[in-house]
matplotlib code that plots the C-alpha trace (Angstrom):
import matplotlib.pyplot as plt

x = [-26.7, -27.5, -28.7, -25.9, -23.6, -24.9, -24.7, -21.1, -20.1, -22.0, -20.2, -17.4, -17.7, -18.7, -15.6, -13.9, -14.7, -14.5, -10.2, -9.9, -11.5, -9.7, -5.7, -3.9, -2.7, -0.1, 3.6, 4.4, 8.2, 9.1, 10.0, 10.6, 7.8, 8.3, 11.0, 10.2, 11.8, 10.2, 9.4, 11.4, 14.5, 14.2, 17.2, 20.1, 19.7, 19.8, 23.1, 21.6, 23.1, 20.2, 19.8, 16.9, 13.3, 9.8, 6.6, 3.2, 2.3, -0.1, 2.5, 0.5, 2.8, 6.7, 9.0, 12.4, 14.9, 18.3, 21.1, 19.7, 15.5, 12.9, 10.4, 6.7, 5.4, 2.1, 2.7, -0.2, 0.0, 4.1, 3.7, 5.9, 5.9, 8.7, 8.8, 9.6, 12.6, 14.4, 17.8, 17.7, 17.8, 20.0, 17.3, 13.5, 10.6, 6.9, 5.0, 2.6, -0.2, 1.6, 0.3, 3.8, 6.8, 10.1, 12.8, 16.9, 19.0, 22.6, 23.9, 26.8, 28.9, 30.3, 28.5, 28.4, 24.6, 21.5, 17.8, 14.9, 11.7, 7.9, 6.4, 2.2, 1.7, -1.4, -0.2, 3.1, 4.5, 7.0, 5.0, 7.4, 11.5, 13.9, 17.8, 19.3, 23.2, 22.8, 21.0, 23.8, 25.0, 25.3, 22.0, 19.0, 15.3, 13.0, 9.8, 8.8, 6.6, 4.0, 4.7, 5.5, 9.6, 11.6, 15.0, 17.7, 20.7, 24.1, 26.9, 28.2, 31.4, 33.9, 36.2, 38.0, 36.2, 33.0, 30.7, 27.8, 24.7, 20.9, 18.9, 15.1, 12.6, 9.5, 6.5, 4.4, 6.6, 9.2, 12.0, 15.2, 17.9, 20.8, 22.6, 26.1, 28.0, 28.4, 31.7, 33.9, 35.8, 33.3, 29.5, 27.6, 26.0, 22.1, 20.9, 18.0, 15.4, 13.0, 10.3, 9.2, 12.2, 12.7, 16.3, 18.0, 21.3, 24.0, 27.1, 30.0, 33.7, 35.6, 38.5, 40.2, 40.2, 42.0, 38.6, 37.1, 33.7, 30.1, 27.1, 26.2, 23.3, 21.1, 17.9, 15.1, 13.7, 16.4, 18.2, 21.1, 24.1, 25.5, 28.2, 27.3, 30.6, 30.9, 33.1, 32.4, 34.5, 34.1, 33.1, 29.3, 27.3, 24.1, 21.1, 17.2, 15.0, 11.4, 9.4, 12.2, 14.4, 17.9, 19.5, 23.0, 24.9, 28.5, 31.4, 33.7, 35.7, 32.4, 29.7, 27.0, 24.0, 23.4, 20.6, 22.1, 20.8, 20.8, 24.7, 25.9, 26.2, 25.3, 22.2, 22.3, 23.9, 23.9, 26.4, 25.7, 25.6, 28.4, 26.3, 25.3, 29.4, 29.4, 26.5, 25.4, 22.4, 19.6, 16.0, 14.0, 10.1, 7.4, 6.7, 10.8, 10.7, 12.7, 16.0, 16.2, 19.9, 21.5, 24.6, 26.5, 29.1, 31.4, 29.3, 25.1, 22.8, 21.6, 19.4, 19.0, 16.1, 16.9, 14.6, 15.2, 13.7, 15.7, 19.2, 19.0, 18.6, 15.4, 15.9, 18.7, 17.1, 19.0, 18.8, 20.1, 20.6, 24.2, 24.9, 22.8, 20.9, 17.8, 15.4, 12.0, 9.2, 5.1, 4.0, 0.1, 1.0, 3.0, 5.8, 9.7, 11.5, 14.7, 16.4, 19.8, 20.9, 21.7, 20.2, 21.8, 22.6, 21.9, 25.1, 23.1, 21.9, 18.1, 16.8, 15.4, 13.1, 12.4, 9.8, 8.4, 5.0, 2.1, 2.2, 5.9, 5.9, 3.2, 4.4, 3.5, 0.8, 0.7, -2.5, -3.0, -5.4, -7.4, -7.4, -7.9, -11.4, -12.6, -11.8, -14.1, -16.7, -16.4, -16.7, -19.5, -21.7, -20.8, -22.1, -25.3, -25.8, -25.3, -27.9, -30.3, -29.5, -30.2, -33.7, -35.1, -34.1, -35.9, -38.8, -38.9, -38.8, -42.0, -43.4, -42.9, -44.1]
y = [94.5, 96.3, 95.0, 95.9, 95.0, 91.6, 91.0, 92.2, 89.8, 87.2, 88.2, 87.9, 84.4, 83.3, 84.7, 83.5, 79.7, 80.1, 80.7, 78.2, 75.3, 76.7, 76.5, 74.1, 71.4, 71.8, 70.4, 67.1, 66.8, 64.0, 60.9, 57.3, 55.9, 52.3, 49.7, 47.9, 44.8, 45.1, 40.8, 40.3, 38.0, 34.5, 34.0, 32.6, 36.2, 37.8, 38.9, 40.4, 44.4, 46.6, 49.0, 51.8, 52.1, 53.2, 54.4, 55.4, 58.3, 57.2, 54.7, 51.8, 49.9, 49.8, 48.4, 47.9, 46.4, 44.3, 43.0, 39.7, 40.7, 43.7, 42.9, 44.7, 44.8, 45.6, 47.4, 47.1, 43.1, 43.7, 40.8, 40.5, 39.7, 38.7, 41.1, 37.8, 38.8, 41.2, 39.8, 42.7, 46.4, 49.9, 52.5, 52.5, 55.1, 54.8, 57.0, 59.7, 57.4, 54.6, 52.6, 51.2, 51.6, 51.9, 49.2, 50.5, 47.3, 46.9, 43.9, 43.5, 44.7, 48.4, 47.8, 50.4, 49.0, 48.1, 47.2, 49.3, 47.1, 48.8, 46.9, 47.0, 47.6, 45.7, 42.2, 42.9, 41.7, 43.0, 44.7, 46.3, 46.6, 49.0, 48.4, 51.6, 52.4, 54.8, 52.0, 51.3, 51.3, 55.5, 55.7, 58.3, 58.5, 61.4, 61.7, 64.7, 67.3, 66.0, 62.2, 61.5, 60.5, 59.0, 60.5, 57.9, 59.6, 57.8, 57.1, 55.9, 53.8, 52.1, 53.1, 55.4, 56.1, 57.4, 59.9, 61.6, 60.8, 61.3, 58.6, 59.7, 57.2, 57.7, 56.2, 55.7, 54.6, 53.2, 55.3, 55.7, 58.5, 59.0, 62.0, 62.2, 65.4, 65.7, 65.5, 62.9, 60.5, 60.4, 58.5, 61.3, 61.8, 62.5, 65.1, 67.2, 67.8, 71.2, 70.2, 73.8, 74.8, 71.3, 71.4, 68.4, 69.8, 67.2, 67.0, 66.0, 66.1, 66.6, 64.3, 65.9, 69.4, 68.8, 66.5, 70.2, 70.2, 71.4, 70.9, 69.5, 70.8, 69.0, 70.6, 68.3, 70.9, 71.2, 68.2, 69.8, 70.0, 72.8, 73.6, 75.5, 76.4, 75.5, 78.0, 77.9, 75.4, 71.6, 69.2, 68.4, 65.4, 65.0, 67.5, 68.2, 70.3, 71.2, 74.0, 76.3, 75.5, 73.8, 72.6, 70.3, 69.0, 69.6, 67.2, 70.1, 70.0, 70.4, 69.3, 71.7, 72.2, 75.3, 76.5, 77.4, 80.1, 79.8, 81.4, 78.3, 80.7, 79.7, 81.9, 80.2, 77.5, 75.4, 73.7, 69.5, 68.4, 66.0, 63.2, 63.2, 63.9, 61.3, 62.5, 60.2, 62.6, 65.0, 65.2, 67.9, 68.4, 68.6, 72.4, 73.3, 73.7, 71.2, 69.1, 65.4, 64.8, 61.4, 60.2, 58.8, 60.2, 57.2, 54.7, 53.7, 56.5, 59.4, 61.9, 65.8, 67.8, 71.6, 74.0, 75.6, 79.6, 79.9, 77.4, 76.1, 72.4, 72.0, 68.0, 65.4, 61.8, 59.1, 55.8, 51.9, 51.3, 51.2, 51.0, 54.1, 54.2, 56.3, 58.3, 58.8, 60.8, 59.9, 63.5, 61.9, 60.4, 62.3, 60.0, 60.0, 56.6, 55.9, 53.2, 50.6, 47.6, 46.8, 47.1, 47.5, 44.1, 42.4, 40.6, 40.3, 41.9, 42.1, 45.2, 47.7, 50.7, 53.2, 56.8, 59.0, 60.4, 61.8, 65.4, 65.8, 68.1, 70.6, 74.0, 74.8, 77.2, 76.8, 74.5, 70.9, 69.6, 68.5, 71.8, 73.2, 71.4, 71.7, 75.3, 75.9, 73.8, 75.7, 79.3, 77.8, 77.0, 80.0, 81.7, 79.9, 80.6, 84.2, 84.3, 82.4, 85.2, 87.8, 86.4, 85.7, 89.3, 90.4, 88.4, 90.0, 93.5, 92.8, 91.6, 94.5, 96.4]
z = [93.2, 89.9, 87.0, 84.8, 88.0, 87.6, 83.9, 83.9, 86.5, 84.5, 81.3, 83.5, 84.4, 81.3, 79.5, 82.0, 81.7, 78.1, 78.1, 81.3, 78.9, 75.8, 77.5, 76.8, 79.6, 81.5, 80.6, 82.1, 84.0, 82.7, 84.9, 83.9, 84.3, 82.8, 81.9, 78.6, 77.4, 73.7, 72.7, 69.4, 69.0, 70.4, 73.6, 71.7, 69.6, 72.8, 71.6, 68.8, 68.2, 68.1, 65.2, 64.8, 66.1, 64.6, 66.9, 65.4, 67.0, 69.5, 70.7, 70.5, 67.4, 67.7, 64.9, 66.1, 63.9, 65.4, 63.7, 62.4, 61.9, 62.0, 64.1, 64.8, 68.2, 69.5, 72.8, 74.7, 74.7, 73.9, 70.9, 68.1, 64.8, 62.7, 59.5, 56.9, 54.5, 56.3, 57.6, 59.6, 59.3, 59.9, 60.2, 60.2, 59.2, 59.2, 57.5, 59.1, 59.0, 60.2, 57.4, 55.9, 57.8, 55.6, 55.9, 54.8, 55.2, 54.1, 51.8, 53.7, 56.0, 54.9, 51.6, 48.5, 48.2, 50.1, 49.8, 50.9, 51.9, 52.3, 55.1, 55.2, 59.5, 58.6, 57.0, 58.2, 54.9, 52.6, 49.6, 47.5, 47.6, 46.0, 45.5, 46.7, 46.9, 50.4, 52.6, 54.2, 58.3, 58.1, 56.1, 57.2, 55.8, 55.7, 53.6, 51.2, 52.4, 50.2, 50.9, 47.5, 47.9, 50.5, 50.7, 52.1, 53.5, 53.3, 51.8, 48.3, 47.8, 49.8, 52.4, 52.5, 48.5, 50.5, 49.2, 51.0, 48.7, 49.0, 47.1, 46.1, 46.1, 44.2, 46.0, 43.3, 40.5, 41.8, 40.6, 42.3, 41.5, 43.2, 44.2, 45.0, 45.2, 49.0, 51.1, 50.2, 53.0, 55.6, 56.4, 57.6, 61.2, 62.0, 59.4, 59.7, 57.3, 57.2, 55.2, 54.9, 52.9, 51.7, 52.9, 54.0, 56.6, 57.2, 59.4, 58.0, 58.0, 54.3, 55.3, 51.9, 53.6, 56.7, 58.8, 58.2, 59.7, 57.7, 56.6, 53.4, 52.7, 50.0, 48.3, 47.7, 45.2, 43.0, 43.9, 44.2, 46.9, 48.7, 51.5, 54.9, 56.7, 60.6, 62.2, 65.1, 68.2, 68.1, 65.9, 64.5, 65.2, 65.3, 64.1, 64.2, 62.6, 64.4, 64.1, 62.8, 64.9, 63.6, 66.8, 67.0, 69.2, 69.2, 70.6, 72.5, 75.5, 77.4, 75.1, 74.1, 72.1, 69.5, 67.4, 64.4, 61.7, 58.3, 57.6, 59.9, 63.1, 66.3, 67.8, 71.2, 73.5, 76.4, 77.5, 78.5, 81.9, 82.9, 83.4, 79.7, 78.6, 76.1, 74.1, 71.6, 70.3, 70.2, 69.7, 69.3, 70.4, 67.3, 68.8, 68.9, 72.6, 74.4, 73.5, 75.2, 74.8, 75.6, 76.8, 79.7, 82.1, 81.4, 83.0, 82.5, 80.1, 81.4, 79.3, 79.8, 78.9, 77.7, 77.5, 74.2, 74.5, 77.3, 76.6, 79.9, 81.8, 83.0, 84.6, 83.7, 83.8, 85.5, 83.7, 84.2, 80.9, 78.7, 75.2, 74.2, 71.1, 69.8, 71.2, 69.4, 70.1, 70.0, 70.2, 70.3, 73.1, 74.8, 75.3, 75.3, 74.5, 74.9, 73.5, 75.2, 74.4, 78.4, 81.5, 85.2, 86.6, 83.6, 81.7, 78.4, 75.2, 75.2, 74.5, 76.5, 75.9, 79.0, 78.2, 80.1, 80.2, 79.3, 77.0, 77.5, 74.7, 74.9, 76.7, 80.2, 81.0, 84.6, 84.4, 84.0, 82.0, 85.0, 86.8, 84.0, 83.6, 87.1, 86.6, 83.9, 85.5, 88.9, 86.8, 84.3, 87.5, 89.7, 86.6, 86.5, 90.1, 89.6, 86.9, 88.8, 91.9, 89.4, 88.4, 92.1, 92.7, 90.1, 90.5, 94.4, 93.1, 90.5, 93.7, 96.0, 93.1]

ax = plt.figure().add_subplot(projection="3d")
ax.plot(x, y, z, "-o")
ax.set_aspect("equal")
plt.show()
């Protein structure tokens, strides 16, 4: 073999190894791979409805809120401890860090006012409260792109004198404004916030026009309101926002889900399997690339996943749980939860959380991430042995010389 012959092959190799270490692991099809009664209320709360749940990223901390307390649970040893002062929550945040989750808890019941509590994940104490008129039982948080504000999604008034409002919570100072030119009539469903535009989008029906289906759409830069017409068939429910991509789901004679653009037109579809015909909601991927929707066909949960470049079902998940509730994603560690308030064969209310696992949401190149290192070590060391060919060659040649 030539010289040149042999540092090509070498440069080969070496390149070669290079983009096997550099690709990214393989996509995980996602399977249930546990059953997890979270610890929390005592057995005579067993009865308890349960509300919202919070993951830190790595999965390793769950808050989970019920109908009577909040409660923060350290996975790995699945211990609980009661969040003192809360009566119990409606919906939960924590921030990126998972420093201080965020606490939105009602008065009373179908209240025009409610209370949001910062919760330190450390002390697991209440530091700091705000009285905020949209924390109630329809009520939605997101933070600013910058961290600064919360923004708590709800409602303002009494029934049927609802308002959709947005309520901005300054971090820092304490300040609360409230916002409340939306769609009268109705408590709105999941919104979705693109914290690149800084647009907040949120289903709802103007009772006052006819149950006339939209999106409110509210901008956290100018604090202002705005209308997006839905003209499309059925009726708006719930929404997410990854990545550029606006995807909802959409109760129709055959359920579907749609990415949407920014006129309110639907780009793509696909319509919901059966088994998930009740959808309760949708849940986008950090990267935009999958949908988990959940629902039931009439009896126990079920949830689908949809690949979303190509608008089509890629698995449906069969679960023994009823009483669907959230899903939440830990992108770090690639998990899936899903949350029910029953499970099969079980006449009682604790909770149960099911996920699947690990990487769920990274895109699939064909290689897993183990593969993909024995691949790079295989070409590193078939490079090394080429070189070493190349050397002994030469050093026989000097010889003959």
């Amino acid at each position: 073999m030539k010289k040149k012959s042999l540092i090509g092959l070498g440069a080969l190799v070496a390149s070669a190894a290079v983009l096997a270490s550099a690709l990214p692991a393989q996509a995980f099809t996602p399977t249930l791979s546990e059953v997890r009664y979270l610890a929390g209320p005592p057995e005579a709360d067993w009865d308890d409805s349960w509300n919202d749940l919070a993951l830190t990223s790595d999965a390793a901390t769950a808050v989970w809120s019920t109908s009577s307390a909040t409660f923060i649970v350290d996975v790995a040893s699945n211990t609980a401890t009661t969040i003192t002062g809360s009566e119990g929550g409606n919906s939960l945040i924590l921030d990126p860090t998972g420093t201080y989750a965020y606490l939105a808890e009602e008065t009373g019941v179908m209240s025009d006012t409610g209370t949001i509590f910062k919760v330190d994940m450390a002390t697991k104490a209440i530091v700091a409260t705000w009285l905020v008129d949209t924390a109630n039982s329809s009520s939605h948080m997101f933070f600013s792109a910058d961290g600064s504000s919360l923004f708590v999604l709800g409602a303002t008034g009494s029934w049927p004198n609802t308002e959709v409002a947005v309520a901005k919570v300054n971090l820092s100072s304490g300040v609360v404004t409230t916002y409340e030119e939306g769609n009268s009539g109705f408590y709105p469903s999941q919104p979705a916030y693109d914290t690149a535009s800084g647009l907040i989008y949120i289903p709802t029906s103007d009772t006052a026009t006819g149950n006339a289906w939209s999106w409110n759409v509210f901008d956290t830069a100018s604090n202002t309101f705005s209308d997006l017409a839905w003209t499309d068939s059925g009726e708006l429910s719930y929404c997410d926002f990854q990545s550029g991509v606006l995807a909802c789901l959409v109760d129709d004679t055959v359920d579907y889900v749609a990415t949407i653009d920014a006129t309110g037109g639907v780009v793509s579809s696909a319509n919901v399997d059966t088994a998930v015909s009740d959808a309760d909601s949708v849940t986008l991927t950090p990267d935009g690339t999958q949908a988990y929707v959940y629902g039931d066909d009439g009896g126990f949960n079920n949830a689908e996943l949809i690949d979303m470049t190509t608008m089509s079902s890629v698995l449906v998940l069969n679960m023994s749980t009823d009483y669907q509730n959230v899903v939440k994603v830990a992108p770090d560690a690639g998990q899936i939860w899903f949350t029910a308030d029953y499970v099969r064969d079980y006449d009682g209310g604790y909770q149960v959380v099911q996920f699947a696992e690990p990487k769920a949401t990274l895109p699939d190149t064909g290689l897993d991430s183990t593969a993909t290192a024995v691949t790079a070590v295989s070409l590193g060391a078939a490079g090394v042995l080429l070189l070493g060919l190349y050397r002994a060659r030469r050093r026989a040649a000097t010889s003959a010389k």
